[in-house]
N, CA, C and O atoms as a MOPAC input file, in Angstrom:
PM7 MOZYME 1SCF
protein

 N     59.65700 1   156.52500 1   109.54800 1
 C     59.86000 1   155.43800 1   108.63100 1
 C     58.56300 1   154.65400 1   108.48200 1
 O     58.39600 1   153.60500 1   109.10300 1
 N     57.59900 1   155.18300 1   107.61900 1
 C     56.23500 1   154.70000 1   107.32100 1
 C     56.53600 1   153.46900 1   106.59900 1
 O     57.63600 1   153.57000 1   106.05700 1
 N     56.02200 1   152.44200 1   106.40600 1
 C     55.76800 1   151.49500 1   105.55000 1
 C     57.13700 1   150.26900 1   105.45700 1
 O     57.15600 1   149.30400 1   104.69200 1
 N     58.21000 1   150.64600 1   106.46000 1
 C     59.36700 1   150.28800 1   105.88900 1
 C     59.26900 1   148.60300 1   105.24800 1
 O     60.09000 1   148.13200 1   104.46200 1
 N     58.17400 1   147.93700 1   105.75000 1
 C     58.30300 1   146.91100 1   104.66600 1
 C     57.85500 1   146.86400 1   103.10900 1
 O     58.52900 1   146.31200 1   102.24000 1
 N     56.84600 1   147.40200 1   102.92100 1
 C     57.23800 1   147.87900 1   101.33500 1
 C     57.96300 1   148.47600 1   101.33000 1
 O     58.50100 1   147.99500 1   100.33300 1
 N     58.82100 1   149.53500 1   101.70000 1
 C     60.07800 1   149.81300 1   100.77700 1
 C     61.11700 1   148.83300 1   100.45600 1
 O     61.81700 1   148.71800 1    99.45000 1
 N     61.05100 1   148.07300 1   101.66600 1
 C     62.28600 1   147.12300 1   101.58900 1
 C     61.80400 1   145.59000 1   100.12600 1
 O     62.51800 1   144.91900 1    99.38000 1
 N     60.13500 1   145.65400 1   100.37900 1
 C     59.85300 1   144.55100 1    99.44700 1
 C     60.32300 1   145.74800 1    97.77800 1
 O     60.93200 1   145.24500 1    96.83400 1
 N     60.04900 1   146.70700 1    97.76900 1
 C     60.19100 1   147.16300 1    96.27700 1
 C     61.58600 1   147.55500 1    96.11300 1
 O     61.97800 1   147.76000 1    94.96400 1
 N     62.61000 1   147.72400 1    97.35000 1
 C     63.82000 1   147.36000 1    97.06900 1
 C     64.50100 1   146.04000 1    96.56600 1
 O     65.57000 1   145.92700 1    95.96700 1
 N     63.67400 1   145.13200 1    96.93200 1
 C     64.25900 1   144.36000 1    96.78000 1
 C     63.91700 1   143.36400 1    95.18800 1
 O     64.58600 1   142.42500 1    94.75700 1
 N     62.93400 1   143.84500 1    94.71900 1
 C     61.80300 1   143.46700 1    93.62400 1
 C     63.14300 1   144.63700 1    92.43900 1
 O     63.77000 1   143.98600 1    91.60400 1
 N     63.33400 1   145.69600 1    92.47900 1
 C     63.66500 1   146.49500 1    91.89700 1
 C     65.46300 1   146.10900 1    91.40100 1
 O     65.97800 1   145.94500 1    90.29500 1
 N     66.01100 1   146.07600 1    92.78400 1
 C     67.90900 1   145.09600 1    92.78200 1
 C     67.16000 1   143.87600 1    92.11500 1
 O     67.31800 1   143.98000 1    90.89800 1
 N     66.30400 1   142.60800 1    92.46600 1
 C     66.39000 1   142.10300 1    91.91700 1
 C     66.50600 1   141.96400 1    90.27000 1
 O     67.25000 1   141.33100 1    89.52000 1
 N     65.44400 1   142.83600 1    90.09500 1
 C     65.79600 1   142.99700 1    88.00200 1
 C     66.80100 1   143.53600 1    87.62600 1
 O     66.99900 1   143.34000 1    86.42700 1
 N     67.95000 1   144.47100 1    88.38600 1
 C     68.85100 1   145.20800 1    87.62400 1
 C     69.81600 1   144.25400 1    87.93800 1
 O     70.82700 1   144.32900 1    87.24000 1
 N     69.80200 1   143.44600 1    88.71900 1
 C     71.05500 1   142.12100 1    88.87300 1
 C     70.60800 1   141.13700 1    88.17100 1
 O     71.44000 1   140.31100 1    87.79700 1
 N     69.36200 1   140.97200 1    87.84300 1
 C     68.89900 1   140.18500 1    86.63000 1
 C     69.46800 1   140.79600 1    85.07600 1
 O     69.79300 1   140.12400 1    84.09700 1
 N     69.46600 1   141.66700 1    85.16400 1
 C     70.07500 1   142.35200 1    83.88200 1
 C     71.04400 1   142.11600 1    83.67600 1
 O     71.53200 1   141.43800 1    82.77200 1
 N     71.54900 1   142.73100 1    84.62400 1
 C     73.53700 1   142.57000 1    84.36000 1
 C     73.66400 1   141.71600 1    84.62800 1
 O     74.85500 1   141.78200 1    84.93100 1
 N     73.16400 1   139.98800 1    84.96500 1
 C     73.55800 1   139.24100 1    84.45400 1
 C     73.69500 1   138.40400 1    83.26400 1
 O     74.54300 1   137.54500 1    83.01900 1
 N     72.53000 1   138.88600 1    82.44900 1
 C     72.00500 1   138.95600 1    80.69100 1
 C     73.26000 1   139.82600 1    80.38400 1
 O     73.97400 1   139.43600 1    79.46000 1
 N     73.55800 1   140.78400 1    80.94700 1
 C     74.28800 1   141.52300 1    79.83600 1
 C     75.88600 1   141.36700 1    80.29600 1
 O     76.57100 1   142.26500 1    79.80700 1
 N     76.60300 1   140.46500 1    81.09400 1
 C     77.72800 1   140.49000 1    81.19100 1
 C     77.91900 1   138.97100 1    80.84800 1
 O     79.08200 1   138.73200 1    80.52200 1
 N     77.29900 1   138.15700 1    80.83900 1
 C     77.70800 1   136.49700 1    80.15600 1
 C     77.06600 1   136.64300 1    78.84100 1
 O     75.99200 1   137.17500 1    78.56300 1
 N     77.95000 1   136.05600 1    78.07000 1
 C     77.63300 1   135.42900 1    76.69100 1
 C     76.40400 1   134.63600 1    76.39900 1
 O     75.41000 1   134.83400 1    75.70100 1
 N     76.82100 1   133.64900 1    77.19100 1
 C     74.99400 1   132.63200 1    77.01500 1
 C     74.15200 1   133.12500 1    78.16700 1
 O     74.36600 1   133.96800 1    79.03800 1
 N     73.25700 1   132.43500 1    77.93300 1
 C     72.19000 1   132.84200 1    79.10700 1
 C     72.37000 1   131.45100 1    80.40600 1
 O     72.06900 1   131.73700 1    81.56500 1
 N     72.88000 1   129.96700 1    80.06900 1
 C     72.81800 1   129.20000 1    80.98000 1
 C     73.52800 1   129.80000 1    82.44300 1
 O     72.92500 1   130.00000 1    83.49700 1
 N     75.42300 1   130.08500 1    82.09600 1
 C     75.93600 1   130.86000 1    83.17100 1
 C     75.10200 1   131.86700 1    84.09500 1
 O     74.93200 1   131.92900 1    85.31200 1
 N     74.65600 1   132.62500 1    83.01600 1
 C     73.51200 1   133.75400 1    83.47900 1
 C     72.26800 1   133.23900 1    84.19800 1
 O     71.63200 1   133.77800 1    85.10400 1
 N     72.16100 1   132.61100 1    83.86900 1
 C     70.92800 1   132.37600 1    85.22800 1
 C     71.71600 1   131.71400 1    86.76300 1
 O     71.43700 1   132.09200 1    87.90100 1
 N     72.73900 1   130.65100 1    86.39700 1
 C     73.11700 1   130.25600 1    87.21600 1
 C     74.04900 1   131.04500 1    88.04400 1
 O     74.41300 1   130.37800 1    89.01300 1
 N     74.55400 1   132.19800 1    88.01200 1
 C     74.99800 1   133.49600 1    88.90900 1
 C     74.07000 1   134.45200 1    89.41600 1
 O     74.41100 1   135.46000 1    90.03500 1
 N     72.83100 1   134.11400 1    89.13800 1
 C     71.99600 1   135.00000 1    89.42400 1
 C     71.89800 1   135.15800 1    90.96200 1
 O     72.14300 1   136.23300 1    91.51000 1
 N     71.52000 1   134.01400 1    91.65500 1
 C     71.54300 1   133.97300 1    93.11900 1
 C     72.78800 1   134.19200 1    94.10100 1
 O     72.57700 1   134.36800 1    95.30100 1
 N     73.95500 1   134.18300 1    93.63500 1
 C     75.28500 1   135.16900 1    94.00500 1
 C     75.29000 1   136.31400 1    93.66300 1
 O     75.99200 1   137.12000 1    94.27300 1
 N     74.54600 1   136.67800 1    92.64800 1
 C     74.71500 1   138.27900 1    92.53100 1
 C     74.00900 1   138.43500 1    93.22000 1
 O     74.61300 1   138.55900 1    94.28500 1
 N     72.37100 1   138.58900 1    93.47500 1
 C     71.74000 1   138.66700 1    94.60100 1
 C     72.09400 1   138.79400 1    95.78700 1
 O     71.95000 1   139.79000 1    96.49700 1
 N     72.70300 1   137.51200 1    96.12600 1
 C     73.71100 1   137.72700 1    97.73800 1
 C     74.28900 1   138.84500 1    97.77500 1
 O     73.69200 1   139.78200 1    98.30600 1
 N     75.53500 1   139.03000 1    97.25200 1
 C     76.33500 1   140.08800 1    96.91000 1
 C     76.04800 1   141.42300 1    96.94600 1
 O     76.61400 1   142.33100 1    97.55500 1
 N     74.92300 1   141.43400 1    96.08300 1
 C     74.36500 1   142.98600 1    96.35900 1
 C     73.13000 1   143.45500 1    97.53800 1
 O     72.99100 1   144.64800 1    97.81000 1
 N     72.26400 1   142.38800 1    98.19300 1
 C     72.08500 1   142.36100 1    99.49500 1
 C     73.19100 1   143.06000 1   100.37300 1
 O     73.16600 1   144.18700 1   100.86800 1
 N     73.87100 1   142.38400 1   100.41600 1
 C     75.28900 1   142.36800 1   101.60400 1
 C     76.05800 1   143.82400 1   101.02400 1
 O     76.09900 1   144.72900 1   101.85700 1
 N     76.48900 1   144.03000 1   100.06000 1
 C     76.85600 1   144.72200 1    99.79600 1
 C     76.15600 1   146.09300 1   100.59300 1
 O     76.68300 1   146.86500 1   101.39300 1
 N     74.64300 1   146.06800 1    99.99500 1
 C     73.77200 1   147.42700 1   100.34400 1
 C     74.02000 1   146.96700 1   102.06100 1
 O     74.79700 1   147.56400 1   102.80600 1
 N     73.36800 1   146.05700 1   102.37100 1
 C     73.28400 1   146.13900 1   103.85900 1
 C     74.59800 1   146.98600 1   104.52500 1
 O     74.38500 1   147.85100 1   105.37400 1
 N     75.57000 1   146.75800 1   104.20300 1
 C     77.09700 1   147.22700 1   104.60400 1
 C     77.11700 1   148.25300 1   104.37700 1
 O     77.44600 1   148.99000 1   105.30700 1
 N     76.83700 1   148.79200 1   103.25000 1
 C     76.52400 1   150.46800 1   103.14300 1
 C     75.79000 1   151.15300 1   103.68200 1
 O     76.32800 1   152.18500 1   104.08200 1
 N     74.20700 1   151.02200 1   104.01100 1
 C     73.58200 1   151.34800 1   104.85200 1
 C     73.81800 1   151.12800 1   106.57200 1
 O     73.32300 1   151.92400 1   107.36900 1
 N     74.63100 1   149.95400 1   107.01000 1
 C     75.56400 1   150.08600 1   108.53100 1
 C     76.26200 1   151.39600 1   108.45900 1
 O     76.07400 1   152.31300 1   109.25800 1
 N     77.06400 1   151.42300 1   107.47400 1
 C     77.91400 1   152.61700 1   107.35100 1
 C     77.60200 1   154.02800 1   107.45700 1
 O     78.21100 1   154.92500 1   108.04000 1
 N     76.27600 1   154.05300 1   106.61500 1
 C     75.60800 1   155.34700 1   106.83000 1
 C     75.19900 1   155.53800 1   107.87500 1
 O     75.52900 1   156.63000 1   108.33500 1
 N     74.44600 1   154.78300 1   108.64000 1
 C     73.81700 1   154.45000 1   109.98200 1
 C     74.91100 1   154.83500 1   111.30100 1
 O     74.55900 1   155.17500 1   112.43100 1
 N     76.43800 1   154.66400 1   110.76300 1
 C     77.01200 1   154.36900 1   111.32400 1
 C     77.71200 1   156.18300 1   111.79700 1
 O     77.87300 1   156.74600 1   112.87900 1
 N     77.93800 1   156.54900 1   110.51100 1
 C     77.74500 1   158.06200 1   110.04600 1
 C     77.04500 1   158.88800 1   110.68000 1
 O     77.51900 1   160.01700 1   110.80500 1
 N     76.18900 1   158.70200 1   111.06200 1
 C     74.81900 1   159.53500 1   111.10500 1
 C     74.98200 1   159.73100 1   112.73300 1
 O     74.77400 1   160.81100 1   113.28600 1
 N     75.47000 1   158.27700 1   113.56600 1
 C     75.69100 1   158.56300 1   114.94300 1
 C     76.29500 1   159.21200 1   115.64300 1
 O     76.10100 1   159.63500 1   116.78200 1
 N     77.52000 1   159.35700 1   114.53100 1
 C     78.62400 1   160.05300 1   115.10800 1
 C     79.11100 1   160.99100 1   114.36900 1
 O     79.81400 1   161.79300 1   114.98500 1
 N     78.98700 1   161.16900 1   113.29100 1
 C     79.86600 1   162.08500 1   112.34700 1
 C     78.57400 1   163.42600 1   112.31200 1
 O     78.91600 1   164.58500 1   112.54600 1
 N     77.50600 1   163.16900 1   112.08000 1
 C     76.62100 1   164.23600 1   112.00800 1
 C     75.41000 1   164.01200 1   112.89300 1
 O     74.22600 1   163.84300 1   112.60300 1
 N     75.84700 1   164.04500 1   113.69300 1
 C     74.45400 1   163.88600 1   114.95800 1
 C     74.58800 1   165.38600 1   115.38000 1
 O     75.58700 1   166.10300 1   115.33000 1
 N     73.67700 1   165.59300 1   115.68800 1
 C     73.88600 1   167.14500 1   116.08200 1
 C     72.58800 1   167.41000 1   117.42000 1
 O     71.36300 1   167.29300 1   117.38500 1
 N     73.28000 1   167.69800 1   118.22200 1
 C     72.56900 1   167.90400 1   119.68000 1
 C     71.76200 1   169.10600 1   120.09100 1
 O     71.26800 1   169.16100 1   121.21700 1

């Protein structure tokens, strides 16, 4: 795992614009839309983090191979 802090900074540079998006593209005005922006953020942080436990979680036991 070379570099893992740039990946995690261009992960996070990268979720940030596509949750920037879909928040342009699921509210009508743009005021709401900015102001959900930092819950979607949360949300999909937590979200990924939880998925990646899971995989992590996977990996220990379901396909570890000795």
């Amino acid at each position: 795992m070379n570099d893992i802090g740039i990946h995690l900074l261009l992960f996070a540079v990268i979720g940030a614009g596509i949750m920037t998006m879909a928040a342009f593209y699921s509210e009508p005005v743009d005021s709401p839309a900015l102001r959900s922006i930092p819950r979607r953020l949360v949300v999909f942080a937590i979200g990924c983090g939880i998925l990646a436990a899971l995989m992590i979680l996977a990996e220990y036991t379901v396909a570890s191979v000795n």
